[in-house]
C-alpha positions as CSV (number, residue, x, y, z in Angstrom):
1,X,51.6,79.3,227.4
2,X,48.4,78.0,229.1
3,X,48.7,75.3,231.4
4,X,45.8,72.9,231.6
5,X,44.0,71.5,234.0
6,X,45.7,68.5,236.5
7,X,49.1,69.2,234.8
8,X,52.0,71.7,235.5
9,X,54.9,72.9,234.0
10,X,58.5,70.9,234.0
11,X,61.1,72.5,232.6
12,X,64.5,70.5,231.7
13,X,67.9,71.3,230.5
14,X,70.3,68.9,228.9
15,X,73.8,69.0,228.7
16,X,73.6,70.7,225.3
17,X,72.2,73.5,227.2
18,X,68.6,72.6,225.2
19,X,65.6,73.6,227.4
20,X,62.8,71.3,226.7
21,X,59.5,72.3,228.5
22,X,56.7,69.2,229.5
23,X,53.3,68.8,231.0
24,X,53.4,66.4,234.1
25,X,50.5,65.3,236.6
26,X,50.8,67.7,240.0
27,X,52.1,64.2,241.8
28,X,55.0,64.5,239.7
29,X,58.4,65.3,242.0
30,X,59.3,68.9,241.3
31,X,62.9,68.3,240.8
32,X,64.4,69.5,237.6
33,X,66.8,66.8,236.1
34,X,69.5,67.2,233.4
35,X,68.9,65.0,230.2
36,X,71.4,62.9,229.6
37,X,73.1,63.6,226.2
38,X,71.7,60.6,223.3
39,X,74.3,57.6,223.1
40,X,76.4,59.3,219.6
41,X,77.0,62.7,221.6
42,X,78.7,61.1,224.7
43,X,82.4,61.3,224.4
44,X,83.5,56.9,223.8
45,X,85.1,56.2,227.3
46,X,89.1,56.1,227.8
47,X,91.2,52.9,227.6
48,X,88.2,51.4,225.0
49,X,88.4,50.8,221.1
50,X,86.0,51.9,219.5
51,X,84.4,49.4,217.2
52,X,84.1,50.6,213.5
53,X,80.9,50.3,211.6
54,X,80.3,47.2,209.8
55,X,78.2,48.0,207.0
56,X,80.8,49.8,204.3
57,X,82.7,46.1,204.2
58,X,79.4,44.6,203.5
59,X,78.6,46.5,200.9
60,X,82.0,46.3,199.1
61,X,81.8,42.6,199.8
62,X,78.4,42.6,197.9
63,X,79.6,45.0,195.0
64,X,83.0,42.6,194.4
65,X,80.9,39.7,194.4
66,X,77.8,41.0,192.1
67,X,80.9,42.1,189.9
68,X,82.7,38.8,189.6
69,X,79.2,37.0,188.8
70,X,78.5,39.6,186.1
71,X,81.6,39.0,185.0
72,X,81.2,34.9,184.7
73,X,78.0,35.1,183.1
74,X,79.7,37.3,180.5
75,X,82.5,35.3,180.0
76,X,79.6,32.0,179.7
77,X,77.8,33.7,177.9
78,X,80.8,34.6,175.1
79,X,81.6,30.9,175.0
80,X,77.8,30.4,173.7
81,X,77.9,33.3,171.2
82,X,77.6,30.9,168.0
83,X,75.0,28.3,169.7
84,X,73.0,31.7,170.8
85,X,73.0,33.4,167.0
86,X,72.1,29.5,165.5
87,X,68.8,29.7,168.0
88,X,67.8,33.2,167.0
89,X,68.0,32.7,163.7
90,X,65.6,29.0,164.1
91,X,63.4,31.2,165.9
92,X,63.4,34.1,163.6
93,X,62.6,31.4,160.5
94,X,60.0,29.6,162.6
95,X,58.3,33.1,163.7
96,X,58.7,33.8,160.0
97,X,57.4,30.2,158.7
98,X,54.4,30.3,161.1
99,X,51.6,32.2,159.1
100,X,52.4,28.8,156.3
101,X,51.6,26.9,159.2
102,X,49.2,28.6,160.6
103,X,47.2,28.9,157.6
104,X,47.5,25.1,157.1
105,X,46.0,24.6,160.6
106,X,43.5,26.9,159.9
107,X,42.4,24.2,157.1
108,X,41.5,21.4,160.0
109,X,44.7,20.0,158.8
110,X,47.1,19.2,162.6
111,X,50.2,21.0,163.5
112,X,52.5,18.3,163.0
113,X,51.3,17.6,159.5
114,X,51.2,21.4,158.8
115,X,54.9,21.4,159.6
116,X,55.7,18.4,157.8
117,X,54.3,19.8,155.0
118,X,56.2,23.3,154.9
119,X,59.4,20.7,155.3
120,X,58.5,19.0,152.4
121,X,58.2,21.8,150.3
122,X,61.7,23.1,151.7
123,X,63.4,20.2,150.8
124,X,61.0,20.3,146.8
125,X,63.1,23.8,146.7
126,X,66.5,22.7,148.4
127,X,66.7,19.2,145.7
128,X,65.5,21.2,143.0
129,X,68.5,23.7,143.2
130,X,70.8,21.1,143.5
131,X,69.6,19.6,140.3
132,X,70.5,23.1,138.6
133,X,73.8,23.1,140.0
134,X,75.3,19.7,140.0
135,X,74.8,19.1,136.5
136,X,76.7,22.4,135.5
137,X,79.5,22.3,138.2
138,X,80.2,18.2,137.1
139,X,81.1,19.4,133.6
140,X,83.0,22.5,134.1
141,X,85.3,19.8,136.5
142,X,85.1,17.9,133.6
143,X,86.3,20.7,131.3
144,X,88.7,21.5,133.5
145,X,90.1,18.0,134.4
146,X,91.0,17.9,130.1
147,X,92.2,21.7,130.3
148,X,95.0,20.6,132.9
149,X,97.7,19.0,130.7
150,X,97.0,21.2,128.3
151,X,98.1,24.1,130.6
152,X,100.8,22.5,131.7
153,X,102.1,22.2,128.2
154,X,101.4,25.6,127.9
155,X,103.7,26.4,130.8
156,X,106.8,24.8,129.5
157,X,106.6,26.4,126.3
158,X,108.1,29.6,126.9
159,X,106.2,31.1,123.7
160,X,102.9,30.6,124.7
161,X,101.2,33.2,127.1
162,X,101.2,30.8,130.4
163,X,105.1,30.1,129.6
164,X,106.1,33.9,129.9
165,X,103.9,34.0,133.1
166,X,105.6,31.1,134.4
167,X,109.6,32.5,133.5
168,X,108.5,35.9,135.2
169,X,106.8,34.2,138.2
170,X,108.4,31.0,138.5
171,X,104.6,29.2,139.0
172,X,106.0,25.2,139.5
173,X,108.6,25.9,141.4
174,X,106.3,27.8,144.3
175,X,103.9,24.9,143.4
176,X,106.6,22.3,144.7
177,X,108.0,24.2,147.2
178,X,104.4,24.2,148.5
179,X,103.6,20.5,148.2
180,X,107.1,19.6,149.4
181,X,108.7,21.8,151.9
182,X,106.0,23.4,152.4
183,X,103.5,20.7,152.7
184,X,102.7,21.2,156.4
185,X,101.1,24.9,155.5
186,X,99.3,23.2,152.9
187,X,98.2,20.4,155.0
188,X,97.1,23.0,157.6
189,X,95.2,24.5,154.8
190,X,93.3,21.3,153.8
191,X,92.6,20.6,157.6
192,X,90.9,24.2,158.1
193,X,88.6,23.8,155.1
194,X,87.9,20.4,156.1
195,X,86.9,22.1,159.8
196,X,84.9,24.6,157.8
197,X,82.6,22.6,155.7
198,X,82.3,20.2,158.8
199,X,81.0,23.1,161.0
200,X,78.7,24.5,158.7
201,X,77.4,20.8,158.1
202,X,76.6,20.9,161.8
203,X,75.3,24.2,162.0
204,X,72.7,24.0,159.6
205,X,71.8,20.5,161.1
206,X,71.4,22.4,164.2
207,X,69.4,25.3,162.9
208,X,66.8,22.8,161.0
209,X,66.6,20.5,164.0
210,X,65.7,23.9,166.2
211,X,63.4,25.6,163.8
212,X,61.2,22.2,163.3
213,X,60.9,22.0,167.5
214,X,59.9,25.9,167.5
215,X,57.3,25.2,164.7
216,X,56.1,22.6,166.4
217,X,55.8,23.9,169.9
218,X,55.3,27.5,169.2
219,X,52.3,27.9,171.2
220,X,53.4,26.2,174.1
221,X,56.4,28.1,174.2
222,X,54.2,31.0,174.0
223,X,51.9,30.6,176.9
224,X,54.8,29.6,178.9
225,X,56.4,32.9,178.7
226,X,53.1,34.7,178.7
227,X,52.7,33.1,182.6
228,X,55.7,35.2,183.3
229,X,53.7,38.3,182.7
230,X,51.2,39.5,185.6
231,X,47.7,38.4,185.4
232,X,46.3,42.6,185.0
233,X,48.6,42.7,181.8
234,X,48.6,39.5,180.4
235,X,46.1,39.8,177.9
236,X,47.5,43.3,176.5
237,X,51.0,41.5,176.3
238,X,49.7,38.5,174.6
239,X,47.7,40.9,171.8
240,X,51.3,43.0,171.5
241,X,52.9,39.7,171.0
242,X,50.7,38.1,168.4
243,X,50.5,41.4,166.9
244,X,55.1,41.3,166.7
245,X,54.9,37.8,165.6
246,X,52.7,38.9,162.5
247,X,54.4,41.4,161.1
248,X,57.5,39.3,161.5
249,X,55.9,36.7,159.8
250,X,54.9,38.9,156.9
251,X,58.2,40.7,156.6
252,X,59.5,37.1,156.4
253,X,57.2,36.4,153.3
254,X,58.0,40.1,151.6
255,X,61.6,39.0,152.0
256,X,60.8,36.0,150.2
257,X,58.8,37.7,147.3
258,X,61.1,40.5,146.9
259,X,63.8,37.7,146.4
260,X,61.6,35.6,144.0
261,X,61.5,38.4,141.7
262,X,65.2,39.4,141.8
263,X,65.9,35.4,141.2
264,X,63.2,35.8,138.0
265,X,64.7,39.2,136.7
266,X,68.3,37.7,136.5
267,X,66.9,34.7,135.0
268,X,65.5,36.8,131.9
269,X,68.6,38.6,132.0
270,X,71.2,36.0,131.8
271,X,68.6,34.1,129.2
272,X,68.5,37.2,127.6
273,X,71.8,38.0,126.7
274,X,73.2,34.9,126.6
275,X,74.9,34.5,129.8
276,X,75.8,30.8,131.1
277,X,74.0,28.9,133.6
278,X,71.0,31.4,133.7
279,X,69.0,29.2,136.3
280,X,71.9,28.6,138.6
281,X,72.2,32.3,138.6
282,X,68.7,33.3,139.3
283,X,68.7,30.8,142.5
284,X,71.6,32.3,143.4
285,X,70.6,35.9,143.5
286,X,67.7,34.7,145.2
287,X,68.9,33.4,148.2
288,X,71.8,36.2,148.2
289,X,68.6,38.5,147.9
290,X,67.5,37.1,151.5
291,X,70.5,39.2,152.8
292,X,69.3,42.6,153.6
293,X,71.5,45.8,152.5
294,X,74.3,43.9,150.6
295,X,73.3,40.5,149.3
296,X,72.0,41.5,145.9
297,X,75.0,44.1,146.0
298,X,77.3,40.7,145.9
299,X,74.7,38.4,143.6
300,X,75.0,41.4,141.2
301,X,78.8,41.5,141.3
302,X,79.6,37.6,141.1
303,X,76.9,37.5,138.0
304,X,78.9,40.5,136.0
305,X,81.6,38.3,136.8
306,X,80.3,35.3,135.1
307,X,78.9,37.4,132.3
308,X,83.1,37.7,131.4
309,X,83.1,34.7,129.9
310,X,80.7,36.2,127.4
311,X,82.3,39.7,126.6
312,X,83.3,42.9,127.6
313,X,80.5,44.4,126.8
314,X,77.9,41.9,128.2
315,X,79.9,42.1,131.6
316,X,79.0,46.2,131.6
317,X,75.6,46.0,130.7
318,X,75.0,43.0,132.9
319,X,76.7,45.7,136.1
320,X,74.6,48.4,134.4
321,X,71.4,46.4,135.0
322,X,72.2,45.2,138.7
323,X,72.8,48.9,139.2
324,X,69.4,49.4,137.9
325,X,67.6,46.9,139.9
326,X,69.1,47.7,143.2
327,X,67.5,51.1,142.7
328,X,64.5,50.0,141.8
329,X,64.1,47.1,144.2
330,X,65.9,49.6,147.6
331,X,63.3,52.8,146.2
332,X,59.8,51.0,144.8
333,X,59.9,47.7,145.6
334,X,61.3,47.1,149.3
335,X,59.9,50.4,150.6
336,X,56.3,49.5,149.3
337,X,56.9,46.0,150.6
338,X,58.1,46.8,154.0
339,X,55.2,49.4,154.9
340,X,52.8,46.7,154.1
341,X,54.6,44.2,155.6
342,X,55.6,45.6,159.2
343,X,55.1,49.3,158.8
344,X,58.3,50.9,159.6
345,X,60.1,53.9,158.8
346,X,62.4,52.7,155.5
347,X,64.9,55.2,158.0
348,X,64.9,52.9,161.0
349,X,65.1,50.1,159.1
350,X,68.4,51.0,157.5
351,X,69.6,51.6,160.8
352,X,68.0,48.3,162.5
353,X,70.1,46.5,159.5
354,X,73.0,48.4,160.1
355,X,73.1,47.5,164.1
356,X,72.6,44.4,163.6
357,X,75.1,43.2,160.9
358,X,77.6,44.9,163.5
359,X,76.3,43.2,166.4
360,X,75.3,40.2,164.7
361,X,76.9,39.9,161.2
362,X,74.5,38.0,158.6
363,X,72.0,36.2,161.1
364,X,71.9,40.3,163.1
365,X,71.1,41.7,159.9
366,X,68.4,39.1,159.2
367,X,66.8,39.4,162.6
368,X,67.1,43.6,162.8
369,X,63.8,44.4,161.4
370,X,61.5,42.0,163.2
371,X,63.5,43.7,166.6
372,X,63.0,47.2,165.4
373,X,59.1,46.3,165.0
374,X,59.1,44.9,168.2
375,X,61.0,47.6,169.6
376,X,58.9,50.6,168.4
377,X,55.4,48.6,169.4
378,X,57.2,48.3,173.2
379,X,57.4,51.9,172.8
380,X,54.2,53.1,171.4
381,X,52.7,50.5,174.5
382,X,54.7,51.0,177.3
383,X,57.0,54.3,177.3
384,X,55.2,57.5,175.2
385,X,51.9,57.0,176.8
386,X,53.8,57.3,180.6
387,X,55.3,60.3,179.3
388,X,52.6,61.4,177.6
389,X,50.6,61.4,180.8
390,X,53.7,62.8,183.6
């Protein structure tokens, strides 16, 4: 090894017994100086504690904490399940209701009016299937109302078909026993429908209160959570956005026609053949229709139902022809609806519907295709062209 110029060679030896070899200026004592060994080799000093490292209770104390916050925002957010499901599903039929309004503003006509006038055509529809079914339901109550003593004639005759039913089955006396010792049961019983019909009251107050406020504000709420987004990427987000919103929007209105013509098909069916209360039937399948995977699976059973009071035979054909329809609407028309609509795989959106009536029950199953679009666009955007390119 060359020594330059000015400089000469030290050599050093710690207590490891490492040599370690330096340049030093020629003014530079000549002594040779054992290193003393870094402050983690020396031996800690007798009669001392030694003080443990902090940072291992830190970090538990951090990890317990973080758990018990995860675990109250869990437990929060449990208590909230229903109020959460109610504002999806306002926000799902507002996302789906916005290419009505939309179009409307699009016709110098103002957003408020635009949504007032969506509203007033939902409540057209809503008072106009009332009329259907109020008329109908009031006299079969009324049939039923004279049919009661006749019955009960019936069930103290021990001739008649009711009266052998009621000596094998003992009918009045469970019916008294009910009403008297029994009475608290059947009070309990009363209460919990009373509960029921309140809470559902409320919850569709709730749900039309919220969707009107997220027709209204839509685009406020949406430039509010675009600022969230960085500046460099908030134009691609907000096109990938508009572009979810759409096809939510038309799935929405596919669902609405694929319904319609269900509701119009049982209709001619019930007119048809003679089956009772044909228009109360085709609103019903309609809106049973709006229930993807098994709505029109119970419309179809609760109509071959009805079709009993007719005959036998009516009944089977009736089942025969919802058969019919569900493969024709599930294989030609839904399919060809849904890839214009949002333009997913018929496969995924099984699935989506599936996943989401588990999660979710009705309102998951409703939601589960606009979340699959949105899901595969995130992915086309986002995760295939990173990998694509690694």
């Amino acid at each position: 090894m060359r020594t330059p110029p000015r400089l000469r060679a030290l050599t050093t030896v710690a207590a490891d017994g490492v040599r370690r070899h330096f340049f030093v200026p020629d003014e530079a004592p000549p002594e040779v100086r054992a290193e003393r060994p870094p402050a983690a080799a020396r031996p800690p000093r007798s009669g001392r504690a030694v003080r443990p490292d902090g940072s291992w209770f830190s970090a538990g104390l951090r990890l317990a904490l973080g758990a018990l916050l995860g675990w109250f925002l869990v437990r929060q957010l449990l208590r909230l399940e229903q109020l959460l499901a109610l504002v999806v599903l306002a926000a799902f039929i507002a996302v789906g209701l916005e290419p009505l309004v939309g179009g409307l503003v699009r016709l110098r006509l103002r957003r408020g009016w635009a949504v007032a006038a969506v509203l007033a055509v939902f409540c057209a529809v809503t008072a106009g299937f009332l009329v259907l079914v109020i008329p109908p339901v009031g006299r079969q109550a009324a049939v039923l109302a004279d049919a009661v003593p006749g019955w009960l004639r019936q069930l103290h005759d021990h001739q008649s078909a009711l009266g052998r039913v009621e000596d094998h089955y003992h009918l009045v006396d469970r019916a008294r026993h009910a009403v008297g010792g029994g009475g608290t049961d059947l009070v309990g019983g009363v209460v919990g429908a009373g509960r029921l019909v309140l809470d559902t009251v409320a919850s569709l107050v709730v749900v039309v209160t919220l969707t009107l406020y997220f027709m209204t504000g839509l685009p406020g709420i949406k430039e509010f959570c675009y600022r969230f987004v960085p500046g460099s990427r908030r134009g691609r987000a907000r096109e990938i956005t508009e572009e979810v919103l759409a096809r939510t929007g038309r799935y929405m209105l596919g669902n609405l026609l694929t319904s319609a013509v269900a509701g119009l098909a049982t209709f001619a069916w019930c007119a048809v053949v003679s089956v009772p209360y044909a228009a109360v039937l085709g609103m019903f399948v309609a809106l049973m229709d709006l229930v993807p995977m098994v709505g029109s699976t119970v419309a179809g059973v609760v109509v071959s139902l009805v079709a009993l009071a007719v005959s036998w035979p009516v009944a089977l054909a009736t089942a025969a022809f919802y058969i019919g329809f569900r493969m024709l609407e599930d294989y030609l028309i839904m399919p060809r609806t849904m890839k214009y609509t949002v333009d997913v795989n018929p496969l995924v959106t099984v699935l989506a519907v599936l996943v989401g009536g588990v999660l979710m029950g009705i309102i998951g199953a409703l939601v589960a295709v606009p979340a699959a679009v949105a899901l595969e666009m995130a992915l086309k955007e986002c995760v295939f062209p990173r990998l694509e390119n690694s």
